[in-house]
C-alpha positions as CSV (number, residue, x, y, z in Angstrom):
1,X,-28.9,-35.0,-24.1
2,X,-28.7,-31.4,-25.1
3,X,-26.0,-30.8,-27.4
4,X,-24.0,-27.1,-25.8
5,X,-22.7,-25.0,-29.0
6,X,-19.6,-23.2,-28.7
7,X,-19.9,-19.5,-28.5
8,X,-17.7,-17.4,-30.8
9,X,-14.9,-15.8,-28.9
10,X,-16.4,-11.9,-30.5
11,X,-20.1,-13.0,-28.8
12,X,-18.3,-13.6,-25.7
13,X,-16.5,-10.6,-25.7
14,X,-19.7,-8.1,-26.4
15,X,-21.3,-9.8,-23.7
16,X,-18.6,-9.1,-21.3
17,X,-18.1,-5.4,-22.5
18,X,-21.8,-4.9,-21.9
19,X,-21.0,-6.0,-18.1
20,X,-17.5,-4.5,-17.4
21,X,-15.4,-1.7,-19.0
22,X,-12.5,-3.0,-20.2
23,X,-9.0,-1.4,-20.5
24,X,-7.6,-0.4,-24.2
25,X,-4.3,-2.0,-25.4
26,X,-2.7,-1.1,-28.6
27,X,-2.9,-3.5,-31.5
28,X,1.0,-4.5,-31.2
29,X,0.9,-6.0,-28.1
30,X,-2.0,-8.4,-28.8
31,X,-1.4,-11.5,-26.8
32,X,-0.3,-13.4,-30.4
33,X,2.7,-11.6,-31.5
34,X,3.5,-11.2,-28.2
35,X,4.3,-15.1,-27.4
36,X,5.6,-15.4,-31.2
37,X,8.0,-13.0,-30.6
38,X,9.0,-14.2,-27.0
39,X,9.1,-17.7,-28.3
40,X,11.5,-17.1,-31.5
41,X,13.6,-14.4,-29.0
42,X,13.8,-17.5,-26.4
43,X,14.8,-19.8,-28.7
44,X,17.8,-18.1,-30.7
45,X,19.0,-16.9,-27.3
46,X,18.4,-20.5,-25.5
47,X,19.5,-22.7,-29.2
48,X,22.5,-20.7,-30.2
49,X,24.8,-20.6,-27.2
50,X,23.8,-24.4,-27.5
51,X,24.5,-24.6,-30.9
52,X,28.0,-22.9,-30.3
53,X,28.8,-25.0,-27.4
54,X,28.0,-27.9,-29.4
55,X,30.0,-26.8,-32.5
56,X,32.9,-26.5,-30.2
57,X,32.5,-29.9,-28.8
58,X,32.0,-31.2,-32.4
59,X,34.8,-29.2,-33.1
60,X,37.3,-30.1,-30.7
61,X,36.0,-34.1,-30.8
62,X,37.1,-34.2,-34.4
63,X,40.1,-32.4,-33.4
64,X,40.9,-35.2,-30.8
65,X,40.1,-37.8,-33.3
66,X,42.6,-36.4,-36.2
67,X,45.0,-35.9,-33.6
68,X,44.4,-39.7,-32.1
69,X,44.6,-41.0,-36.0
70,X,47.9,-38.8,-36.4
71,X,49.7,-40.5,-33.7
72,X,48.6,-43.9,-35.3
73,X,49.5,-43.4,-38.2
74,X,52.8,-41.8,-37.5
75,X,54.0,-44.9,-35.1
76,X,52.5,-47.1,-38.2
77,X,55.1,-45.4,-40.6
78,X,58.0,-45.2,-37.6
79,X,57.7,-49.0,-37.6
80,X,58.0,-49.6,-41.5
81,X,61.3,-51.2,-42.8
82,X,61.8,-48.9,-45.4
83,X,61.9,-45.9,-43.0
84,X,64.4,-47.8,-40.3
85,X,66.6,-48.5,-43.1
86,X,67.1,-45.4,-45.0
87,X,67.6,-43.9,-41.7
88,X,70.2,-46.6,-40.7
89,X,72.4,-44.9,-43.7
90,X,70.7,-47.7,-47.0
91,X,71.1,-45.4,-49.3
92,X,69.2,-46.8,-52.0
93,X,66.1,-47.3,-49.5
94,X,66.7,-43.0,-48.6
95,X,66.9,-42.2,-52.7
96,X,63.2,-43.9,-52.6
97,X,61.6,-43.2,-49.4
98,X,60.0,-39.5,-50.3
99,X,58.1,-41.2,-53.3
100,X,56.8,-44.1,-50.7
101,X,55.9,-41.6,-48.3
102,X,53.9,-39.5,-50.9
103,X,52.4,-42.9,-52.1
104,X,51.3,-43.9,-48.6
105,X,50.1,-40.3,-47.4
106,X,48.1,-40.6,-50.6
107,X,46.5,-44.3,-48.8
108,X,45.9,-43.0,-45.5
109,X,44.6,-39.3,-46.4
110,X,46.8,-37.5,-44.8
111,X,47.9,-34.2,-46.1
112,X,51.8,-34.8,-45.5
113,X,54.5,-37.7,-44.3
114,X,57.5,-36.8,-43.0
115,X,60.5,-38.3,-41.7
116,X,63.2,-36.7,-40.6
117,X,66.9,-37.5,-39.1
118,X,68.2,-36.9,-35.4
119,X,69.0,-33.2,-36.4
120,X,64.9,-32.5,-37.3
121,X,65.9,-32.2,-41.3
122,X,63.4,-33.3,-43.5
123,X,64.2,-36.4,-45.4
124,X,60.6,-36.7,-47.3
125,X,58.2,-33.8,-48.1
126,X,55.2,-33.5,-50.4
127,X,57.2,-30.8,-51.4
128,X,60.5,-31.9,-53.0
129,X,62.4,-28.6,-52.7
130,X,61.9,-28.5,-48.6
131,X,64.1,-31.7,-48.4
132,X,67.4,-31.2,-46.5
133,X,65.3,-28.6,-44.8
134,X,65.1,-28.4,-40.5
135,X,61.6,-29.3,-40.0
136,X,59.5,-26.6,-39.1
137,X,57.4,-25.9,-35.2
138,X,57.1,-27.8,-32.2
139,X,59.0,-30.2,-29.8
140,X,62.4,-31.6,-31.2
141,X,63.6,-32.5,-27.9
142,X,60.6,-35.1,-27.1
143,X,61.4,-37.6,-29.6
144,X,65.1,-38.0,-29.1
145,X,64.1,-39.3,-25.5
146,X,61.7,-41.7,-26.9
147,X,58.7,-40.4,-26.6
148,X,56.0,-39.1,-28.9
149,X,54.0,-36.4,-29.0
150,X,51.2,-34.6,-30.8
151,X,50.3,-30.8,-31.2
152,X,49.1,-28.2,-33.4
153,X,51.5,-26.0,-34.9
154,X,52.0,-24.0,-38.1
155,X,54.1,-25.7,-40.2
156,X,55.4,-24.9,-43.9
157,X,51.7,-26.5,-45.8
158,X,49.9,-24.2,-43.2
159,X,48.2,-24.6,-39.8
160,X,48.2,-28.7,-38.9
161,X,47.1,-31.2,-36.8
162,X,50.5,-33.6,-36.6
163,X,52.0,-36.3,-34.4
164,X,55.9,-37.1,-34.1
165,X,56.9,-40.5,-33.4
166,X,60.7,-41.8,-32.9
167,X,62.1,-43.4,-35.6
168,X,64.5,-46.3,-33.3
169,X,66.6,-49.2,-34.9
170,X,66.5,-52.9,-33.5
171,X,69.5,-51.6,-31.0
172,X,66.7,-49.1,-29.4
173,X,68.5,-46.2,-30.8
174,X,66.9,-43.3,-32.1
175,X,67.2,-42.7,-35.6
176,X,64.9,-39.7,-36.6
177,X,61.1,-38.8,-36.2
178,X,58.2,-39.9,-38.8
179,X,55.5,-37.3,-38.5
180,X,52.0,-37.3,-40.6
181,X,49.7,-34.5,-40.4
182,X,46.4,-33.3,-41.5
183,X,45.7,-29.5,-42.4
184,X,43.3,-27.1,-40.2
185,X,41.5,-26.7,-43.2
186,X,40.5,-30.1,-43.9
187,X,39.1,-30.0,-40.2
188,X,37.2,-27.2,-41.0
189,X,35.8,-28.6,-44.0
190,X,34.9,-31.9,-41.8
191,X,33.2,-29.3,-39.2
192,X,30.9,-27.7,-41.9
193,X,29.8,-30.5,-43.1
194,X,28.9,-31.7,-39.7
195,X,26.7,-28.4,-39.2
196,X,25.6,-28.7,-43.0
197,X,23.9,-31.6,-42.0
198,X,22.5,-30.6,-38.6
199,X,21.3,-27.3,-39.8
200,X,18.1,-29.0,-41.8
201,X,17.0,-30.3,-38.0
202,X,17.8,-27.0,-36.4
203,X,15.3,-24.9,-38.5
204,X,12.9,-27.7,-38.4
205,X,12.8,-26.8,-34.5
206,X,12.2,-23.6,-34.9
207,X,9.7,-23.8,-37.4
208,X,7.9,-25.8,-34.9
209,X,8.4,-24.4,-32.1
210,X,7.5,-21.1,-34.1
211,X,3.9,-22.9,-35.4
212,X,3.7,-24.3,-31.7
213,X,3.8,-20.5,-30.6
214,X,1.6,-19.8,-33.1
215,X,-1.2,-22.4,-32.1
216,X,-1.0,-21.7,-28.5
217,X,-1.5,-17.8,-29.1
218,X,-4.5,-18.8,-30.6
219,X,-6.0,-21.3,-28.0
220,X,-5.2,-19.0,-25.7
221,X,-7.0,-16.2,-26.9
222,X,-9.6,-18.5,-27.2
223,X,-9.1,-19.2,-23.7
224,X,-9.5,-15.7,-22.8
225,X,-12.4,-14.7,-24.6
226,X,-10.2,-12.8,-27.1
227,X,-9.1,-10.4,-24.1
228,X,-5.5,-9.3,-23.4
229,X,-3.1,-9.9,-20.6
230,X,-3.9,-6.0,-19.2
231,X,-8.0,-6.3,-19.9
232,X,-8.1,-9.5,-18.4
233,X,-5.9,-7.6,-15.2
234,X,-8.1,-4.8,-15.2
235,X,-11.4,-7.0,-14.9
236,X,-9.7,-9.2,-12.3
237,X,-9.6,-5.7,-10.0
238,X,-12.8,-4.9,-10.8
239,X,-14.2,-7.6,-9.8
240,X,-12.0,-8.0,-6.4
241,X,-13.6,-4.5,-5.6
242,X,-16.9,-5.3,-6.0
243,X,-16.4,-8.6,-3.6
244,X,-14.5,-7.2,-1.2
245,X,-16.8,-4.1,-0.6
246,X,-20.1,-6.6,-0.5
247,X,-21.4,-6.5,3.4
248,X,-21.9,-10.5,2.4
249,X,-20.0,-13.5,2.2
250,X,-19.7,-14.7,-1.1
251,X,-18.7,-18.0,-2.1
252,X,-18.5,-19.8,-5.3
253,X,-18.6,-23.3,-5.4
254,X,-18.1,-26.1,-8.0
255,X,-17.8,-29.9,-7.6
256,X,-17.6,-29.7,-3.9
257,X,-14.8,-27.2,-3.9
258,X,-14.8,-24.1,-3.0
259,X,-13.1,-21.6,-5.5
260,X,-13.8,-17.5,-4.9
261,X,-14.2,-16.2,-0.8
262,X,-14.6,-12.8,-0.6
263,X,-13.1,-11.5,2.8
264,X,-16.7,-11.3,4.3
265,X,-17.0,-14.4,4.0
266,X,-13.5,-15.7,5.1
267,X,-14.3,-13.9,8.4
268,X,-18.2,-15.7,9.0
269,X,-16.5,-19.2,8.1
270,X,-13.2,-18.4,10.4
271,X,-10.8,-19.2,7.2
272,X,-8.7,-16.7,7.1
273,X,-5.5,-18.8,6.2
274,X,-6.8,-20.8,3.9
275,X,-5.5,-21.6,0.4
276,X,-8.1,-22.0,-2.2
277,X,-10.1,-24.2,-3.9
278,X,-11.1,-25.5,-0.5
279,X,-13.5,-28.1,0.0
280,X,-16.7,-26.8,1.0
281,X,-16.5,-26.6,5.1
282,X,-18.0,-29.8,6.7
283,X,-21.6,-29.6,8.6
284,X,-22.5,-26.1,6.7
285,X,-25.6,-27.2,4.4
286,X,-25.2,-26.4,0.9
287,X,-29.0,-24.5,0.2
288,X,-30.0,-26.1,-3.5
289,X,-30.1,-23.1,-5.8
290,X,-33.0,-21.2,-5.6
291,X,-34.4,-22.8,-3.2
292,X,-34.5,-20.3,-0.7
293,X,-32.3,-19.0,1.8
294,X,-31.7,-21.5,4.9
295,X,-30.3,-20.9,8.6
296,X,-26.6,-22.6,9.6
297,X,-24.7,-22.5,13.0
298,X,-21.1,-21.0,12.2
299,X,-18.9,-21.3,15.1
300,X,-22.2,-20.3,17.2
301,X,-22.9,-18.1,14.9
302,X,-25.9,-17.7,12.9
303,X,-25.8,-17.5,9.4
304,X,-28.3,-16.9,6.3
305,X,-26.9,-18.9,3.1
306,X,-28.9,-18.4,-0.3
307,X,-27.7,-20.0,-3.3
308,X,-27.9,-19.5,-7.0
309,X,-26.6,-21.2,-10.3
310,X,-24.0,-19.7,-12.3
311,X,-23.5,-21.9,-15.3
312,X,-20.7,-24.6,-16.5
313,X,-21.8,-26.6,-12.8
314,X,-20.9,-23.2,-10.6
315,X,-23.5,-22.3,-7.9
316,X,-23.4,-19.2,-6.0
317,X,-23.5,-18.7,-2.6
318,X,-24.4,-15.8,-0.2
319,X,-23.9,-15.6,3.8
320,X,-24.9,-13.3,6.1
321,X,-24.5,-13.1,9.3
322,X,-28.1,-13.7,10.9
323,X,-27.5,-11.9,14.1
324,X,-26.6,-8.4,11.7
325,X,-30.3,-9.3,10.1
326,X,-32.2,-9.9,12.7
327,X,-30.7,-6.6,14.6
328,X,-31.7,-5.1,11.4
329,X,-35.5,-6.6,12.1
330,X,-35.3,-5.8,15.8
331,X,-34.6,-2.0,14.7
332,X,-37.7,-1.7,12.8
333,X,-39.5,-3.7,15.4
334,X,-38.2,-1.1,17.9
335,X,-39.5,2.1,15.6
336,X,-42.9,0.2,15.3
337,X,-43.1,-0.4,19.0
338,X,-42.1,3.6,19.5
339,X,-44.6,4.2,17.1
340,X,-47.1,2.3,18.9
341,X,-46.4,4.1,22.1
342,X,-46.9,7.7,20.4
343,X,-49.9,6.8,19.1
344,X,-50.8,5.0,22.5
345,X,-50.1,8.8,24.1
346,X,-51.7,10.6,22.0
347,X,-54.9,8.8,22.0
348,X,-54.8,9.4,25.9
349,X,-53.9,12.5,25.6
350,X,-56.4,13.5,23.4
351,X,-58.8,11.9,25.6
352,X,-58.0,13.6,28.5
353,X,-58.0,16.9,26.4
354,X,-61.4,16.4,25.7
355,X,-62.5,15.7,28.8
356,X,-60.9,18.7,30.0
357,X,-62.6,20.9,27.1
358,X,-65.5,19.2,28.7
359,X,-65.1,20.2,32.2
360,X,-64.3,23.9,31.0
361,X,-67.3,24.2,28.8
362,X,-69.1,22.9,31.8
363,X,-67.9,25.5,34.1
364,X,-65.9,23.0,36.3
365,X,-63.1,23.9,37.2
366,X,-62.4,22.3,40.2
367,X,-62.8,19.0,38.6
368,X,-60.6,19.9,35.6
369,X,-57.8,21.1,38.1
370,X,-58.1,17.8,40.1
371,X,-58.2,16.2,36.3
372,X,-54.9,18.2,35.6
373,X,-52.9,17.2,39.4
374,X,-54.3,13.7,38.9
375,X,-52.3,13.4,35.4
376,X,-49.4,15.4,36.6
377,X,-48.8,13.2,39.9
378,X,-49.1,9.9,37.7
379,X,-46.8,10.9,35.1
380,X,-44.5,12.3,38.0
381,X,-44.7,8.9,39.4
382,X,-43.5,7.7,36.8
383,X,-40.5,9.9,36.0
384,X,-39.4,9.2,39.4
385,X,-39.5,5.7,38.9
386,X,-37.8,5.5,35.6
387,X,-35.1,8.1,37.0
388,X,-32.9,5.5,38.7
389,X,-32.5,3.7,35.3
390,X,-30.0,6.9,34.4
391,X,-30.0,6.1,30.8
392,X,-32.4,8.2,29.0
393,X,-33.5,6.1,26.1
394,X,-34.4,3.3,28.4
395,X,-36.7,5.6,30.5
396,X,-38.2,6.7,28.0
397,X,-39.0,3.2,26.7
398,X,-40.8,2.7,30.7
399,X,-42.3,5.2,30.4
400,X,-43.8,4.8,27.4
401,X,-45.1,1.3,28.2
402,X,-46.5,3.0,30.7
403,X,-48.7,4.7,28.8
404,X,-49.4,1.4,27.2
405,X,-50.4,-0.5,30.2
406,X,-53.0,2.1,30.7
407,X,-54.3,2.0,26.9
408,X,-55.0,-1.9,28.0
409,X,-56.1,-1.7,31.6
410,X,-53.1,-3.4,32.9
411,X,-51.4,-2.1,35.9
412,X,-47.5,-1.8,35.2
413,X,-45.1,-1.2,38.2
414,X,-41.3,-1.0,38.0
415,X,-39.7,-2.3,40.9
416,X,-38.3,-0.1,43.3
417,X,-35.1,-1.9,43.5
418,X,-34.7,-0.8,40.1
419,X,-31.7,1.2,38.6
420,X,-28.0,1.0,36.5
421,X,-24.7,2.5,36.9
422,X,-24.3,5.6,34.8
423,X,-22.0,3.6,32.4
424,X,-23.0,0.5,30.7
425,X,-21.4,-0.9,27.2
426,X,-23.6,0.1,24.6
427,X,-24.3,-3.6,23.4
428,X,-25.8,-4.3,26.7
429,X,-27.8,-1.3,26.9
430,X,-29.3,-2.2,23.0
431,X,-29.8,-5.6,24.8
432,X,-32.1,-4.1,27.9
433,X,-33.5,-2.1,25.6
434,X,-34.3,-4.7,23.4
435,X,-35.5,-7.1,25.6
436,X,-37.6,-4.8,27.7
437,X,-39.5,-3.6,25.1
438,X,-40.3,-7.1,23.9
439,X,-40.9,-8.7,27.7
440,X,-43.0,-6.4,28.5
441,X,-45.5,-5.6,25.6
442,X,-45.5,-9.8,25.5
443,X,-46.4,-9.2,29.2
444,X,-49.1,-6.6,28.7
445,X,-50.8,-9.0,25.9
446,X,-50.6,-12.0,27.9
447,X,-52.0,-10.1,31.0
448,X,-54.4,-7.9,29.0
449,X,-58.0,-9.1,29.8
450,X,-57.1,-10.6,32.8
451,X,-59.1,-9.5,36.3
452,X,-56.5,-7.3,38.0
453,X,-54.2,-7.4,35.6
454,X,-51.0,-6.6,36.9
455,X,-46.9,-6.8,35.2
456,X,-43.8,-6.2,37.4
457,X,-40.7,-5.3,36.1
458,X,-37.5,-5.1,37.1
459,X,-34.1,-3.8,35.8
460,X,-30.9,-4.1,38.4
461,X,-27.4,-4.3,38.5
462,X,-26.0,-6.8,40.7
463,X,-22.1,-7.6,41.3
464,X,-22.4,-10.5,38.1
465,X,-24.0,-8.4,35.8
466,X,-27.0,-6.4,34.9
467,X,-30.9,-8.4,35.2
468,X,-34.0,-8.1,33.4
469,X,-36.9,-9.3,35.2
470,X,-40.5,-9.3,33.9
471,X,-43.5,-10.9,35.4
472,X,-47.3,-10.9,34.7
473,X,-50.6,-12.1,35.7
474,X,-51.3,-13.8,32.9
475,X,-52.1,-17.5,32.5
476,X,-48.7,-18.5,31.6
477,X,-46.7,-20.0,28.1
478,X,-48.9,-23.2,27.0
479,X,-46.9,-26.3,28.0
480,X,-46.4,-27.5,24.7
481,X,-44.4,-24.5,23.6
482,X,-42.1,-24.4,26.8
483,X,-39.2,-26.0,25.0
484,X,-40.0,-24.3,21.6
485,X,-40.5,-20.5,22.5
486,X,-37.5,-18.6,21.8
487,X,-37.4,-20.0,18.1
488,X,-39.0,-18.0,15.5
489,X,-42.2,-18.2,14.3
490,X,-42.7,-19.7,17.5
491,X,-45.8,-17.9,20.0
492,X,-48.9,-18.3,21.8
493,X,-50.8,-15.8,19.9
494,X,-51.1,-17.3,16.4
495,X,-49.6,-17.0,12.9
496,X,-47.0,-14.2,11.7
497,X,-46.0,-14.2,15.3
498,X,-43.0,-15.2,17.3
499,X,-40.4,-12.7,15.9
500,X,-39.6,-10.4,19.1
501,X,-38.3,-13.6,21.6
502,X,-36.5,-15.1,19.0
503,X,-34.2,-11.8,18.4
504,X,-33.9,-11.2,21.8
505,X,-32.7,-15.0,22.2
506,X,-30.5,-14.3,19.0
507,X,-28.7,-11.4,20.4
508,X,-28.4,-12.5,24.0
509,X,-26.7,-15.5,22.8
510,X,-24.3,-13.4,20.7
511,X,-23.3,-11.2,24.4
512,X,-23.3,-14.8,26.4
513,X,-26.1,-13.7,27.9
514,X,-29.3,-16.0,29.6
515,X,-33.0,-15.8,28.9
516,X,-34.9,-18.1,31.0
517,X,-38.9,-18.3,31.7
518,X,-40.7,-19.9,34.4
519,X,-44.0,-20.2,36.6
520,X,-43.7,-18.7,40.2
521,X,-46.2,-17.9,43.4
522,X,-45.5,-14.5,44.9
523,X,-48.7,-14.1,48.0
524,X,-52.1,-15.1,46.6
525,X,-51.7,-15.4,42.8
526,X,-49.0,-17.3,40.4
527,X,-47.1,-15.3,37.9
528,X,-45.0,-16.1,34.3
529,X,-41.6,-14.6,34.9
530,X,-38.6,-14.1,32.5
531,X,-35.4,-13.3,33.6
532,X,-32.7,-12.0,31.2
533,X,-29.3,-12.2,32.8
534,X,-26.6,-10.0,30.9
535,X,-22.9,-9.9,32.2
536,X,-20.8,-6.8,32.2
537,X,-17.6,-7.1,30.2
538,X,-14.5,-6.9,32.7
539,X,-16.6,-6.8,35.6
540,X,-18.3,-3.2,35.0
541,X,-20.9,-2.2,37.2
């Protein structure tokens, strides 16, 4: 199994650059520092509003909780004996309460403990020389109903976090308050710790995510043959314009799917609304690459594909529309057939100019006059009968087949029933034309040789349409090609034949017209007739 090397991302790129110019960017907006850049800006605008909303939620969680513990403990030191007693008026128990409440702020790591009497003075304090003193911030009112409450205030140690809780005897009377509290500060301290020890995690994601950037830059890069965003734009309209200004339909395939239609070919395969990759359209054959072209049938359409390999299991295929070709074919058949007739003329011509230098040199000049009217009348003959055609190029096709009928011996006639309306499409007179030419120098050959040779034609407009009849003396199409006749390479008289049927066929199917053939008796002699029947668009005659 072949082993397929990687090729370097430079050798890539100096292949491409021999095949397409592409457009300069400057060196600072390589495609590398460009998703760097967008990755760290992304992430300090996405991770910091996040951090800050989460450093407030930390924040105000360890708020709650100090301010949850606060209101414990401050109903914990409400309930103690002590308290109740040297509020009841113990005096002894009041003389020794601000050392026990300094002891057991101490236990519970609270900054203060505080009791105070019904009036809000302060009977203990950290600070001895604010005893006596009315307790400062906050509700006073709350407690002497009973009920406790916590807040935030600024009291004489600073900013706090403090909870006041009735003091109340075993008679349910309310005695004083017993409030402990915790400084801002220490929350703040509590908070940077918290982001102390989230910060290692939060630069560890950004130095990832950073190296992530970094690594993804650089495959794609890789990716993209080492182009840039605006090169790899630039190409991309390039190479639109070249497909969408190809007269074919290009399609490239892989795996079954289809994955670049150029408009052309959108418009043979009728899939104009499609999304791709497509799968590759059912009953159209897929030619093997380099095969050789082969013939499909495309919504009655026929159609030339060709294929060829592209590399990494692409293959790509060409359509055209066979009917465009062959038209193409049937022009230079035409200009070979025109050619044919000049030459046919001139021949005669000459020969008649001899034989009128002949007759001169001879003294006859009787004869050469009679010569001269003899010519005249016939080629009158036939510009009356080719008159009631009324289109000129057609006439002169007649009456050039004329002239070859006489080259080989055959009598030609057009019918006198013959003519057109001044105005007929132009597709259908390219058809008659078409057909005509090929009917009857198919009728000549096959009557050529013949004892009175003899082909009838005849070109009419009737209230269906315009027809196209041709008949001739010949012996007739061979039986086993009856069925066969119209396709190409298809004919009677040997190989590298059988073109001029098949494009008549071709384009008469395209106008929904009818070529038909078949053996008739018309007095003492059969004949081969074909009849092309054309209709008129909209019912013009």
């Amino acid at each position: 199994m072949p082993v397929r090397l990687p090729v370097p991302d430079s050798a890539r790129l100096t292949a491409l650059a021999r095949e397409v110019a592409l457009p300069h960017t400057p060196r600072l907006l390589r495609v590398a520092p460009r998703l760097f850049l967008m990755t760290l800006g992304a992430f300090l605008l996405l991770a910091l509003p996040l951090a800050g909303l989460v450093s407030q939620g930390v924040y105000s969680g360890i708020h709650r909780s100090f301010a949850e513990r606060s209101l414990r403990e401050s109903r914990l030191v409400a309930a103690l004996p002590p308290v109740v007693a040297a509020l009841s008026g113990n005096a002894a128990e009041r003389a020794n309460l601000n050392a026990l409440m300094n002891r057991y702020g101490a236990v519970l790591g609270a900054d203060y403990v505080v009791v105070t009497d019904r009036a809000a003075r302060r009977v203990t304090h950290p600070e001895a020389t604010r005893i006596g003193e009315h307790m400062a911030g906050g509700d006073f009112t709350a407690f002497l109903r009973g009920r406790s409450v916590t807040e935030t205030v600024q009291g004489t140690l600073g900013p706090s976090v403090r909870a006041k809780v009735p003091v109340v005897d075993g008679r349910g009377r309310v005695l004083g308050l017993a409030s402990v509290g915790f400084l801002l500060p220490r929350l703040r301290d509590v908070f940077r710790d918290v982001l102390r020890a989230a910060l290692p995690w939060y630069l560890g994601a950004l130095v990832l995510a950073l190296v992530l950037a970094l690594l993804v830059a650089r495959r794609v890069r890789s990716e993209m043959l080492g182009l840039e965003p605006e090169q790899i734009a630039g190409g991309l309209r390039q190479y639109r314009a070249v497909l969408n200004t190809l007269e074919e339909g290009v399609l490239v395939t892989r795996a079954g799917q289809v994955f670049v239609m150029n408009p052309q070919a959108r418009a043979l395969l009728g899939t104009a609304g499609g999304t791709l990759p497509l799968p590759w359209p059912p009953g159209l054959p897929l030619p093997a690459p380099g095969a050789g072209p082969v013939t499909a049938d495309v919504a009655g359409r026929p159609v030339l594909l060709a294929a060829q390999e592209a590399g990494d299991g692409a293959v790509v295929v060409t359509l055209r529309d066979l009917a465009r070709v062959r038209a193409l074919a049937d022009e230079l058949t035409q200009s070979q057939r025109y050619a044919e007739l000049l030459r046919a003329q001139t021949h005669e011509f000459t020969n008649r100019l001899h034989t009128l230098a002949g007759l001169l040199h001879l003294g006859e000049t009787r004869e050469a006059l009679a010569l001269i009217h003899e010519q005249s009348a016939r080629h009158g003959a036939h510009a009356d009968a080719v008159r009631s055609l009324r289109h000129l190029r057609l006439s002169a096709l007649l009456l050039g087949k004329f002239d070859r009928a006489a080259e080989r011996r055959v009598t030609l006639t057009l019918d006198p029933l013959s003519g057109l309306p001044p105005r007929l499409p132009p597709s259908v007179l390219d058809l008659l034309e078409l057909a005509s030419g090929n009917l009857i120098e198919n009728a000549l050959e096959a009557a050529s040789g013949t004892p009175d040779a003899q082909v009838r034609v005849l070109i009419a407009a009737d209230p269906e349409g315009v027809v196209l009849e041709v008949r001739d003396s010949g012996p007739g199409v061979p039986p086993e090609l009856t069925d066969s006749l119209t396709r190409r390479g298809v004919s009677s008289r040997g190989a590298g034949r059988g073109v001029g049927l098949a494009l008549v066929a071709d384009r008469a199917q395209a106008l929904g017209a009818t070529l038909t053939h078949d053996r008739v008796t018309d007095g003492p002699r059969p004949w081969t007739r074909f009849t092309l029947d054309v209709p008129l668009p909209g019912g013009e005659e």
